[in-house]
PDB file of N, CA, C and O in Angstrom:
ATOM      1  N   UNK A   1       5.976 -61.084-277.000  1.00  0.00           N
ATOM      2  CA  UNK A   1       7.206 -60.831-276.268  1.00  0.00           C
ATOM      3  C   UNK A   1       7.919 -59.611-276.857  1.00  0.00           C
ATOM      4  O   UNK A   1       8.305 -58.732-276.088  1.00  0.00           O
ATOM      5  N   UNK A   2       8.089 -59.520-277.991  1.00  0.00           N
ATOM      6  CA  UNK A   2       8.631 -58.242-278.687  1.00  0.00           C
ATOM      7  C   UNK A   2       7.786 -57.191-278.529  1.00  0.00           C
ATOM      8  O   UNK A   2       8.254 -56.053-278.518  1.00  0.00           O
ATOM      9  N   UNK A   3       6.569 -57.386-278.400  1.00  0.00           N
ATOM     10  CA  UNK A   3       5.669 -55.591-278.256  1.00  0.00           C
ATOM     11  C   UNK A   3       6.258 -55.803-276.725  1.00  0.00           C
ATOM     12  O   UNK A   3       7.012 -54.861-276.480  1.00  0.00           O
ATOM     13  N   UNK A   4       6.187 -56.550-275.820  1.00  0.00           N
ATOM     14  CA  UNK A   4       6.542 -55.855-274.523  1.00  0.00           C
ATOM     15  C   UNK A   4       8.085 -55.950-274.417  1.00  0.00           C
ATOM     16  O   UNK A   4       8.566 -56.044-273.288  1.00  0.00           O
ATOM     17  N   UNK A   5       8.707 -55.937-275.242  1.00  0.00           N
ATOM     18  CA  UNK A   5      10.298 -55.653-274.731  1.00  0.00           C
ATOM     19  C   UNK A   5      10.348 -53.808-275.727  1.00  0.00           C
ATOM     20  O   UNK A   5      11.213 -52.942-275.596  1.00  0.00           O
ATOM     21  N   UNK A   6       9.232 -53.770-276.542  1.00  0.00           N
ATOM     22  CA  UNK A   6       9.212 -52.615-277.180  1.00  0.00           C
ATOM     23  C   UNK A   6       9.172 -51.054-276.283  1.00  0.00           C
ATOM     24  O   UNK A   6       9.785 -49.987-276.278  1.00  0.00           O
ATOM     25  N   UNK A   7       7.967 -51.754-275.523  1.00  0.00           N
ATOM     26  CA  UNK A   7       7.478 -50.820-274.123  1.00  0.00           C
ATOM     27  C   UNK A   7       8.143 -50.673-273.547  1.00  0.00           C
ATOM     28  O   UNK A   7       8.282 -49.478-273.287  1.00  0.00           O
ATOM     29  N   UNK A   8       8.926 -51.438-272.981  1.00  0.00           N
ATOM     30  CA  UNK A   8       9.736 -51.328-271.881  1.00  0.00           C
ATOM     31  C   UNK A   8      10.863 -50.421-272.404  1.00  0.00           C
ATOM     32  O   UNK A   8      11.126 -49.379-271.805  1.00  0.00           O
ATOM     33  N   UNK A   9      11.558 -50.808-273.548  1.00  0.00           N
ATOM     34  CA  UNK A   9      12.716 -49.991-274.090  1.00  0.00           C
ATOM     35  C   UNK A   9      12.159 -48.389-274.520  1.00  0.00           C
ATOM     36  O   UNK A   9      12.861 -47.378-274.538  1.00  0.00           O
ATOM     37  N   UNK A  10      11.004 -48.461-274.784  1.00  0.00           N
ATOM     38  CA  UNK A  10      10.489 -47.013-274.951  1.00  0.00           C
ATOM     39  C   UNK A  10      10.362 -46.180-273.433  1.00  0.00           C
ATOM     40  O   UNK A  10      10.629 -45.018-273.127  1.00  0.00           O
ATOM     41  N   UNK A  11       9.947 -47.078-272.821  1.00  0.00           N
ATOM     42  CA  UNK A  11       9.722 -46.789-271.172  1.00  0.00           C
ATOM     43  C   UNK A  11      11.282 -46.156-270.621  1.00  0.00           C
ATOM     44  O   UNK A  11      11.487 -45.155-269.934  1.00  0.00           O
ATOM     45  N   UNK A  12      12.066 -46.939-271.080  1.00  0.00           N
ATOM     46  CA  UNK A  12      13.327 -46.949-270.644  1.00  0.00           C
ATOM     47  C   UNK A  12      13.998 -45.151-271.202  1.00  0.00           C
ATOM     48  O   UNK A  12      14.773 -44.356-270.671  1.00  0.00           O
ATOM     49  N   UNK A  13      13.388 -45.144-272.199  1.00  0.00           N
ATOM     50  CA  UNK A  13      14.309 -43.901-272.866  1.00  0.00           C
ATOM     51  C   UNK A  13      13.074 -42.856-272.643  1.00  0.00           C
ATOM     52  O   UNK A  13      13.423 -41.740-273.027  1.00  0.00           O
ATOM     53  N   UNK A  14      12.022 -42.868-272.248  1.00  0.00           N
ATOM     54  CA  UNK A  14      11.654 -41.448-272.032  1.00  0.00           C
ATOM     55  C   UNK A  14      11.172 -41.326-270.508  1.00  0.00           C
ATOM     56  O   UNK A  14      11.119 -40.168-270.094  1.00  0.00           O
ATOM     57  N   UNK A  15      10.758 -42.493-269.470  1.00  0.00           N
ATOM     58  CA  UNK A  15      11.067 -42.090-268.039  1.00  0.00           C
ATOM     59  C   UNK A  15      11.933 -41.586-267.099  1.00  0.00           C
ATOM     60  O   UNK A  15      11.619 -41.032-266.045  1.00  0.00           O
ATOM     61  N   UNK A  16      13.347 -41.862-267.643  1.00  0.00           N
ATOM     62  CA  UNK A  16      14.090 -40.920-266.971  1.00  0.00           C
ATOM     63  C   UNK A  16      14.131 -39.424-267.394  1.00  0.00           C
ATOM     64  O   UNK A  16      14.396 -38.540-266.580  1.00  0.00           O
ATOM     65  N   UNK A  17      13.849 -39.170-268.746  1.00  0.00           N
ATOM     66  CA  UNK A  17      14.456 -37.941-269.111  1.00  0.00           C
ATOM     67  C   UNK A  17      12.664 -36.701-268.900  1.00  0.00           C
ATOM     68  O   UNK A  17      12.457 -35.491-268.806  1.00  0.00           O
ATOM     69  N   UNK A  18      11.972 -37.718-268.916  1.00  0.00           N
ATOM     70  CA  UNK A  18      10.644 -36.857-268.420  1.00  0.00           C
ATOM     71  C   UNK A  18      10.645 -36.469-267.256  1.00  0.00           C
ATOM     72  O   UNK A  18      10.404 -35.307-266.927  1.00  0.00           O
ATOM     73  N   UNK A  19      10.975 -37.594-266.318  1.00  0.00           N
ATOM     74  CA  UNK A  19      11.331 -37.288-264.327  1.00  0.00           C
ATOM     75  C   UNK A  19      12.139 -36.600-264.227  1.00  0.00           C
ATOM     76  O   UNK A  19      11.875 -35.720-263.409  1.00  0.00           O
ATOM     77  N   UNK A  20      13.668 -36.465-264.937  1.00  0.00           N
ATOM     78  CA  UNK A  20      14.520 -35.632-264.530  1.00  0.00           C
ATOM     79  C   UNK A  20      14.011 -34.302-265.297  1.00  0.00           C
ATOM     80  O   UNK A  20      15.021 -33.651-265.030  1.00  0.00           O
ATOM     81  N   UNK A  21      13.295 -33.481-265.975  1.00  0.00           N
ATOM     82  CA  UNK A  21      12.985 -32.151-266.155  1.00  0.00           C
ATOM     83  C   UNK A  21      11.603 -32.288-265.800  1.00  0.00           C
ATOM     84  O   UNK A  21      11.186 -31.179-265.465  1.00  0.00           O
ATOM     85  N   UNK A  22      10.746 -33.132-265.731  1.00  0.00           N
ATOM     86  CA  UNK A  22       9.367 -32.763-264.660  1.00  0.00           C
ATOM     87  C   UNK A  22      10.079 -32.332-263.183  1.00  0.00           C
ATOM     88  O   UNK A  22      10.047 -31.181-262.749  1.00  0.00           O
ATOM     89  N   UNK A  23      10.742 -33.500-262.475  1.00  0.00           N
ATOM     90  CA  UNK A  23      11.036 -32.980-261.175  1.00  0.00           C
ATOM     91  C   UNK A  23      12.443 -31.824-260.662  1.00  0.00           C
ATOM     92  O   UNK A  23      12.863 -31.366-259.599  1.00  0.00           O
ATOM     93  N   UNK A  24      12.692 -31.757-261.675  1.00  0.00           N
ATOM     94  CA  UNK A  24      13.901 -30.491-261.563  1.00  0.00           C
ATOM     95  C   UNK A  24      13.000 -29.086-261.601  1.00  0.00           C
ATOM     96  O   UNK A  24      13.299 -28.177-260.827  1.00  0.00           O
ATOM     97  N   UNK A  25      11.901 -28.944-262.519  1.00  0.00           N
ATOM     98  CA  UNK A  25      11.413 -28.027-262.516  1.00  0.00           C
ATOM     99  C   UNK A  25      10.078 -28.169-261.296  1.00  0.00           C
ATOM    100  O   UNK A  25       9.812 -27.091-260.764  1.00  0.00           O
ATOM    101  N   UNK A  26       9.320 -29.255-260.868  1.00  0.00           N
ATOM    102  CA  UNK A  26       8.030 -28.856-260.134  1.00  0.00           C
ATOM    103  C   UNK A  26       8.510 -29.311-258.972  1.00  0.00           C
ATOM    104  O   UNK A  26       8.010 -28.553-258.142  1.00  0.00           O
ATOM    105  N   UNK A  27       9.206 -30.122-258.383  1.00  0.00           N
ATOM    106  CA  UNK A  27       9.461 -30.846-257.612  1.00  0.00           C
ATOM    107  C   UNK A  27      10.755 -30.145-256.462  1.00  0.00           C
ATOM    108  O   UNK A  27      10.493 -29.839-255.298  1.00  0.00           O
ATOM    109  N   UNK A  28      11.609 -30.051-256.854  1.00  0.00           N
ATOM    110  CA  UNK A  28      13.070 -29.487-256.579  1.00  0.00           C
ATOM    111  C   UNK A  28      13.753 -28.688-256.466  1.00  0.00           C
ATOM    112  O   UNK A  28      14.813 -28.570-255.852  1.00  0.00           O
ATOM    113  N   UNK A  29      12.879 -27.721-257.389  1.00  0.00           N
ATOM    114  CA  UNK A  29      12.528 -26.140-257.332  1.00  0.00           C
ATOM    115  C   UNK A  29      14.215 -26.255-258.613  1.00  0.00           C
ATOM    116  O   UNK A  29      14.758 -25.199-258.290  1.00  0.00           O
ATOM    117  N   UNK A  30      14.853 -26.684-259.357  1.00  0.00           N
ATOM    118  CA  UNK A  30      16.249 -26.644-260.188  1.00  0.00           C
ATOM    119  C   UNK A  30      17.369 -26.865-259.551  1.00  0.00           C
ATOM    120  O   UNK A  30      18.514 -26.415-259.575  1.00  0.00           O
ATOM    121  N   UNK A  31      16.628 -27.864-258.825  1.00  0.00           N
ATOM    122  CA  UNK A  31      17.873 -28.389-258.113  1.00  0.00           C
ATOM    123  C   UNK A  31      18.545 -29.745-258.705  1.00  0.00           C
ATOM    124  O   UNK A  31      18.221 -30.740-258.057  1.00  0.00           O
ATOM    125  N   UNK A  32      19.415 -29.994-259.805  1.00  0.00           N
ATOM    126  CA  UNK A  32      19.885 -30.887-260.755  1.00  0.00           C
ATOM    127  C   UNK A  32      20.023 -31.689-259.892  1.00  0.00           C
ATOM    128  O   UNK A  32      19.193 -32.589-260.023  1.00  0.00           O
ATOM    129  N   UNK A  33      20.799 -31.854-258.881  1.00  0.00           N
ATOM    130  CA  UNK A  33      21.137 -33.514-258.577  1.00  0.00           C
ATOM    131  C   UNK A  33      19.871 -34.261-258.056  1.00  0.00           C
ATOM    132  O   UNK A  33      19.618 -35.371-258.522  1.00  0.00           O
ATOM    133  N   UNK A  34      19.224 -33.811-257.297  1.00  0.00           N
ATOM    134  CA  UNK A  34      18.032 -34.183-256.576  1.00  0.00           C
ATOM    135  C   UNK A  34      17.320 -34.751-258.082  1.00  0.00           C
ATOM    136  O   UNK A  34      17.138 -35.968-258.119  1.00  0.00           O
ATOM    137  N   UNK A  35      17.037 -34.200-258.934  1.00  0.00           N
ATOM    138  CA  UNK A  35      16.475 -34.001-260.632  1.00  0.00           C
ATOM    139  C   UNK A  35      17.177 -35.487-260.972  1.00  0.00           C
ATOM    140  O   UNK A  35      16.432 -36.444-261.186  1.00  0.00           O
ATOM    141  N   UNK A  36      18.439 -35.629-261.010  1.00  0.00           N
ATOM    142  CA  UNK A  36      19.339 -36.588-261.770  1.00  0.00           C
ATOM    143  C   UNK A  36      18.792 -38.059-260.562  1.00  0.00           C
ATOM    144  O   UNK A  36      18.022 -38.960-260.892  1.00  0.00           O
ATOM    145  N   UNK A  37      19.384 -37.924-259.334  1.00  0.00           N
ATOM    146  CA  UNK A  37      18.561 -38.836-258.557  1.00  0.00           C
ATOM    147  C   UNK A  37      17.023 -39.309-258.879  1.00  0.00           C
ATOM    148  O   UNK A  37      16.695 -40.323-258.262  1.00  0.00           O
ATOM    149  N   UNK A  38      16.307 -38.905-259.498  1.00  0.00           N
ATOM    150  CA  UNK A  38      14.813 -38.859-259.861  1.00  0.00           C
ATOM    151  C   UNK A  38      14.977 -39.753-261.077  1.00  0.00           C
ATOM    152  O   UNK A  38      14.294 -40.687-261.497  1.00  0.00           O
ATOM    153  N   UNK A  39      15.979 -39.238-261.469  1.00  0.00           N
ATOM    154  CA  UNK A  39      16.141 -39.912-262.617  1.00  0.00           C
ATOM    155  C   UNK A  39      16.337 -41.090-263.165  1.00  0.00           C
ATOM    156  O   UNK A  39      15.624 -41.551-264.057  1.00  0.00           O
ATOM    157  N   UNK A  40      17.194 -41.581-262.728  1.00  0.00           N
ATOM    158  CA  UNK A  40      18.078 -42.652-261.829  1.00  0.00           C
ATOM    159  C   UNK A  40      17.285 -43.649-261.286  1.00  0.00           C
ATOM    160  O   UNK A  40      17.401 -44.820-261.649  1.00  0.00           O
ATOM    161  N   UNK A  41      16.479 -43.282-260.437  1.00  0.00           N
ATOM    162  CA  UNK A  41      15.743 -44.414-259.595  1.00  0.00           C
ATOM    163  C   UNK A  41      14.244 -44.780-261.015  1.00  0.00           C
ATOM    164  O   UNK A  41      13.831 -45.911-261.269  1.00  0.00           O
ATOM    165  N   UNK A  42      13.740 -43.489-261.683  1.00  0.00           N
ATOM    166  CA  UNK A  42      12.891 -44.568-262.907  1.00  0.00           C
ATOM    167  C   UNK A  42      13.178 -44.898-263.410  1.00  0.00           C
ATOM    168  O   UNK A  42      12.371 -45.655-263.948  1.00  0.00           O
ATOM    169  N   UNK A  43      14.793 -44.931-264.129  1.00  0.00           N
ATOM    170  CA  UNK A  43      15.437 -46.294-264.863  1.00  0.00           C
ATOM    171  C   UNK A  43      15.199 -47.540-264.199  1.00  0.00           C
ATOM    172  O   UNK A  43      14.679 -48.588-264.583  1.00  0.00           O
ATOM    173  N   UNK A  44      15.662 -47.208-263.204  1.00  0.00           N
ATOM    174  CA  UNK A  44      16.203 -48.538-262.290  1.00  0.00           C
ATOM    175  C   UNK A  44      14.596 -49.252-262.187  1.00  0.00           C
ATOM    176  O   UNK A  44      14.504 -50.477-262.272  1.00  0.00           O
ATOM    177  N   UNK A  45      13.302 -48.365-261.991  1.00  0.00           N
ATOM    178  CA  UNK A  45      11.867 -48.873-261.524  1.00  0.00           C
ATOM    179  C   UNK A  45      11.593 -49.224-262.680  1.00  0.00           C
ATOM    180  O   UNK A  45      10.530 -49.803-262.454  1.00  0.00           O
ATOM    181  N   UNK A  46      11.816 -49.348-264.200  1.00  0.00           N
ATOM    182  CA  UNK A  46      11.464 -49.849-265.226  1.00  0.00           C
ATOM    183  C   UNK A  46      12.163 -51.101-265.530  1.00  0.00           C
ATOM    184  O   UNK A  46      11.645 -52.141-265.936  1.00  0.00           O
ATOM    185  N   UNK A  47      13.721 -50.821-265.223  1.00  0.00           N
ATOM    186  CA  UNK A  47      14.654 -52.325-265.241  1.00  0.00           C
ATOM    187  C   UNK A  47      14.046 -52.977-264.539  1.00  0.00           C
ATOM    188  O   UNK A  47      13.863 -54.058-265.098  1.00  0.00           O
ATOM    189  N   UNK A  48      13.422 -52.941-263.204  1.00  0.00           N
ATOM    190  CA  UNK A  48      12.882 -54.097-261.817  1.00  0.00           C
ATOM    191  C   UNK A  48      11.928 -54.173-262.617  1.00  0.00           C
ATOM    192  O   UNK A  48      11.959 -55.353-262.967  1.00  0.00           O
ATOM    193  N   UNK A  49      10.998 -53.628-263.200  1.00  0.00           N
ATOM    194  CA  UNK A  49       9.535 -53.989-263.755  1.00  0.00           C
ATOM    195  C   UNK A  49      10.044 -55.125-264.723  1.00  0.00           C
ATOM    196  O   UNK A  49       9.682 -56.296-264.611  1.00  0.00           O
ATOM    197  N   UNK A  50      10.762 -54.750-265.511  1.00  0.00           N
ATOM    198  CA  UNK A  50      11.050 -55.643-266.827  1.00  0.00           C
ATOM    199  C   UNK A  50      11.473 -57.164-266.535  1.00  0.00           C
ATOM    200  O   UNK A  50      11.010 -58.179-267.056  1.00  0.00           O
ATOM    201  N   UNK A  51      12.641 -57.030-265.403  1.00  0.00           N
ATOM    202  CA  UNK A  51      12.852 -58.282-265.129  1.00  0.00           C
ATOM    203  C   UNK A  51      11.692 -59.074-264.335  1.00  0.00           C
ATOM    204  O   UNK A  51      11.510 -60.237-264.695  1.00  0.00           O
ATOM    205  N   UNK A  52      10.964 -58.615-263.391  1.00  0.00           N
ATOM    206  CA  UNK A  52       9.633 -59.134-262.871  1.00  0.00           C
ATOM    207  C   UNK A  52       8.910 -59.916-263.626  1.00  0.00           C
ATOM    208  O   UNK A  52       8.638 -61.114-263.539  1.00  0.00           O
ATOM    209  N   UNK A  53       8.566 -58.918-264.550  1.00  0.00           N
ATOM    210  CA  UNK A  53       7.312 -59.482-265.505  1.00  0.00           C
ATOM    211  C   UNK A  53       8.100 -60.590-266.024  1.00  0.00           C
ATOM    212  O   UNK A  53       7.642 -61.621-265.531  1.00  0.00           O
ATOM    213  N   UNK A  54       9.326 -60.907-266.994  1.00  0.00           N
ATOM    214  CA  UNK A  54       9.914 -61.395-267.384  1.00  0.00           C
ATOM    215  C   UNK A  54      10.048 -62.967-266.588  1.00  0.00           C
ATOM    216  O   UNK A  54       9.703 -64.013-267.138  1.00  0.00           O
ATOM    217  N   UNK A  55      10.692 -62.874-265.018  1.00  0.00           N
ATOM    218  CA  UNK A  55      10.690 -63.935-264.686  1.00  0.00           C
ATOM    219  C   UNK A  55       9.152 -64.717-264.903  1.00  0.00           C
ATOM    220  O   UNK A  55       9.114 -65.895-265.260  1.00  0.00           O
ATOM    221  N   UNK A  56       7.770 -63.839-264.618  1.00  0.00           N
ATOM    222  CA  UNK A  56       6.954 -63.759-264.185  1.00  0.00           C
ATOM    223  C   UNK A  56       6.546 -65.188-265.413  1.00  0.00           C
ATOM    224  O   UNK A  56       6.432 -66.405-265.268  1.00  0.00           O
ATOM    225  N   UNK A  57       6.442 -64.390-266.424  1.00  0.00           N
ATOM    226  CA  UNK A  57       6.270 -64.717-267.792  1.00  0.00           C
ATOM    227  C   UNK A  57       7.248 -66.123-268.016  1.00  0.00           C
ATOM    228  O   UNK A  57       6.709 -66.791-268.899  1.00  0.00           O
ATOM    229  N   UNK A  58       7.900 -66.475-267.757  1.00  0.00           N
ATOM    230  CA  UNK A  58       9.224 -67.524-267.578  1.00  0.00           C
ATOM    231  C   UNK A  58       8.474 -68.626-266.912  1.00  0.00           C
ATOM    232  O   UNK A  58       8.352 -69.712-267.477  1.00  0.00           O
ATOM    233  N   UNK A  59       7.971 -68.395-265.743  1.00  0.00           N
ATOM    234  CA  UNK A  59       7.662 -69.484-264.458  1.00  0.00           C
ATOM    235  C   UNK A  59       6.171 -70.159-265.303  1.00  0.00           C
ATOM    236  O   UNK A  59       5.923 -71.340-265.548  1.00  0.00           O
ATOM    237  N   UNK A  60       5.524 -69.186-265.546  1.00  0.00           N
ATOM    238  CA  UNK A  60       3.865 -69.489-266.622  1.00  0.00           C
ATOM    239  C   UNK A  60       4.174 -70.530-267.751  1.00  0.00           C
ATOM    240  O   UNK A  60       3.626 -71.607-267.989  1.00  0.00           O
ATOM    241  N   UNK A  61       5.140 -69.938-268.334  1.00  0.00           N
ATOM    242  CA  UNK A  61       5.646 -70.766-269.485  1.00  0.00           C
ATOM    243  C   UNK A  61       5.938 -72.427-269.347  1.00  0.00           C
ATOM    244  O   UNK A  61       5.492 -73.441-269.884  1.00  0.00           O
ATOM    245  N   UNK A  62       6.892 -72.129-268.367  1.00  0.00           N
ATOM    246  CA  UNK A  62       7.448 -73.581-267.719  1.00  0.00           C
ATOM    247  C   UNK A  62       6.144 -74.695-266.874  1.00  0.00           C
ATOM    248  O   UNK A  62       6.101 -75.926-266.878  1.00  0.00           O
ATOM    249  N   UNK A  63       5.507 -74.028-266.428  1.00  0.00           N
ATOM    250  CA  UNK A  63       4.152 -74.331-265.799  1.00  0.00           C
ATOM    251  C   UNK A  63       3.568 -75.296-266.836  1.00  0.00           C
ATOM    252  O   UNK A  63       3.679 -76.512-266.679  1.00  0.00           O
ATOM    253  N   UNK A  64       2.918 -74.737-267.943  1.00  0.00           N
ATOM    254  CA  UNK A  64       1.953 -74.909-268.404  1.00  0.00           C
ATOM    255  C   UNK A  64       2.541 -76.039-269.875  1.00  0.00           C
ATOM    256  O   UNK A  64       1.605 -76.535-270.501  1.00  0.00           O
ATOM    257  N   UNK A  65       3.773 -76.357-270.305  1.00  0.00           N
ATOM    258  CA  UNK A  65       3.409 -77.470-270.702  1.00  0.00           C
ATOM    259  C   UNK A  65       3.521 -78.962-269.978  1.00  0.00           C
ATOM    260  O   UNK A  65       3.190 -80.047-270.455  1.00  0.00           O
ATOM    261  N   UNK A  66       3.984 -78.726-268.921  1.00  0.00           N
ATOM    262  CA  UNK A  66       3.856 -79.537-267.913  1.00  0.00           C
ATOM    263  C   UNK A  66       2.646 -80.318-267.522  1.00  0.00           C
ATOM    264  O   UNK A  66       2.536 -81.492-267.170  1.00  0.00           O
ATOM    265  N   UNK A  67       1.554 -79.135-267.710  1.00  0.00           N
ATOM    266  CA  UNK A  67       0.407 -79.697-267.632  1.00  0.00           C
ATOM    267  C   UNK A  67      -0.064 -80.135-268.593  1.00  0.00           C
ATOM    268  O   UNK A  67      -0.512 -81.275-268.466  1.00  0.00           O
ATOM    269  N   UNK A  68      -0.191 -79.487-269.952  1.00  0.00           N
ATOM    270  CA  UNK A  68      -0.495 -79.831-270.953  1.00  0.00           C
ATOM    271  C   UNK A  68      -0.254 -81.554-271.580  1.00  0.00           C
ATOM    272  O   UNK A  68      -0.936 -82.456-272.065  1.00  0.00           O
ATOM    273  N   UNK A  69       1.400 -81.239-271.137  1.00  0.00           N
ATOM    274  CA  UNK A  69       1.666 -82.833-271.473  1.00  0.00           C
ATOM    275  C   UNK A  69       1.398 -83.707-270.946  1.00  0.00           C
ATOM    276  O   UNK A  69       1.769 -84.683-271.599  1.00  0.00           O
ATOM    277  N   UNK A  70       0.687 -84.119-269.617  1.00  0.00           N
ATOM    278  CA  UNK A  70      -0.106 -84.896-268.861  1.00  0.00           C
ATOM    279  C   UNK A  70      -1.258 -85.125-269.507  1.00  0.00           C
ATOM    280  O   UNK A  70      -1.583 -86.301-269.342  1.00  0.00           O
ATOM    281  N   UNK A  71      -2.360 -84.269-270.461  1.00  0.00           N
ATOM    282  CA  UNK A  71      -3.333 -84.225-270.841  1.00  0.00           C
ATOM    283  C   UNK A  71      -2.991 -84.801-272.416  1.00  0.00           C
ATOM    284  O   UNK A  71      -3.886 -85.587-272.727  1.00  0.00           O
ATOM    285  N   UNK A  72      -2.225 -84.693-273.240  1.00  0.00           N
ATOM    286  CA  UNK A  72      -1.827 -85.278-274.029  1.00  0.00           C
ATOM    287  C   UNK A  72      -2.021 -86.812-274.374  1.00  0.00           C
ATOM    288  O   UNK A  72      -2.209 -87.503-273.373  1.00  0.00           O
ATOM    289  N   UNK A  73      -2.013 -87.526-275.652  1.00  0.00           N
ATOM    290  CA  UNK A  73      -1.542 -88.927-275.580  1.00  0.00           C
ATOM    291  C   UNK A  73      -0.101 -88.758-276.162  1.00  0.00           C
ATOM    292  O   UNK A  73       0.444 -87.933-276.896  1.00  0.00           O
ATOM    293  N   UNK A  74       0.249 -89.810-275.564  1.00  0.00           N
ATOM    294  CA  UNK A  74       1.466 -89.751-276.156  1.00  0.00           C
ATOM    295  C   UNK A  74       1.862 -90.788-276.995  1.00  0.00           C
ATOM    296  O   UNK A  74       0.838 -91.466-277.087  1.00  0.00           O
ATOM    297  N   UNK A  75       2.958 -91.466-277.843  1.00  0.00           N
ATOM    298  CA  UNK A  75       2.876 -92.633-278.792  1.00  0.00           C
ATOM    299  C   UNK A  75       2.667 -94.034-277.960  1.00  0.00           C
ATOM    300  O   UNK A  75       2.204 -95.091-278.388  1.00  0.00           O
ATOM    301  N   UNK A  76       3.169 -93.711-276.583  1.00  0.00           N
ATOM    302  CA  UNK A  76       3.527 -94.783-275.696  1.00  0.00           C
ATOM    303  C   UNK A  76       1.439 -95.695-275.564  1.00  0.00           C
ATOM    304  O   UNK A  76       0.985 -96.801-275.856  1.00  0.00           O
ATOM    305  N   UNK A  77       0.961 -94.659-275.095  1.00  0.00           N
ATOM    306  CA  UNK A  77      -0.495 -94.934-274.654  1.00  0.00           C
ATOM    307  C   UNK A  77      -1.378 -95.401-275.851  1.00  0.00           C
ATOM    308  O   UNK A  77      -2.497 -95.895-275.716  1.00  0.00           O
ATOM    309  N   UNK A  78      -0.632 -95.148-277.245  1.00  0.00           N
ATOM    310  CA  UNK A  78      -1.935 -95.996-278.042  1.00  0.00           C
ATOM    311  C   UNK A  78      -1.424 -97.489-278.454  1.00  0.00           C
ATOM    312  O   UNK A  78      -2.186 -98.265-279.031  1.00  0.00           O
TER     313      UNK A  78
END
């Protein structure tokens, strides 16, 4: 859980600032706001990723000792 909250926070601090001077310069021809908009929306596409996976990772979790504990004995059964 910590290497992927690592990624993501690394994700977080160099996708916008790579999109906003990749696409200011190839994209936009130096046109800053269009650049800053670019920018903007891969924060925002890394925040939606993060929380995704996150719930994603949440629902698996909750899942699976559910099952587990069915397969279990428990003190009751011996």
């Amino acid at each position: 859980v910590l290497v992927k909250l690592l990624i993501f926070s690394a994700a977080l601090a160099i996708a916008p600032v790579a999109s906003y001077f990749l696409s200011k310069d190839y994209l936009w021809e130096g046109n800053t706001t269009l650049a800053a908009i670019t920018a903007i929306m891969s924060a925002n596409t890394v925040l939606v990723a993060y929380i995704v996976m996150s719930i994603r990772e949440e629902r698996l979790a909750t899942v699976k000792p559910a099952t587990s504990h069915t397969t279990e004995e428990s003190k009751k059964d011996r």
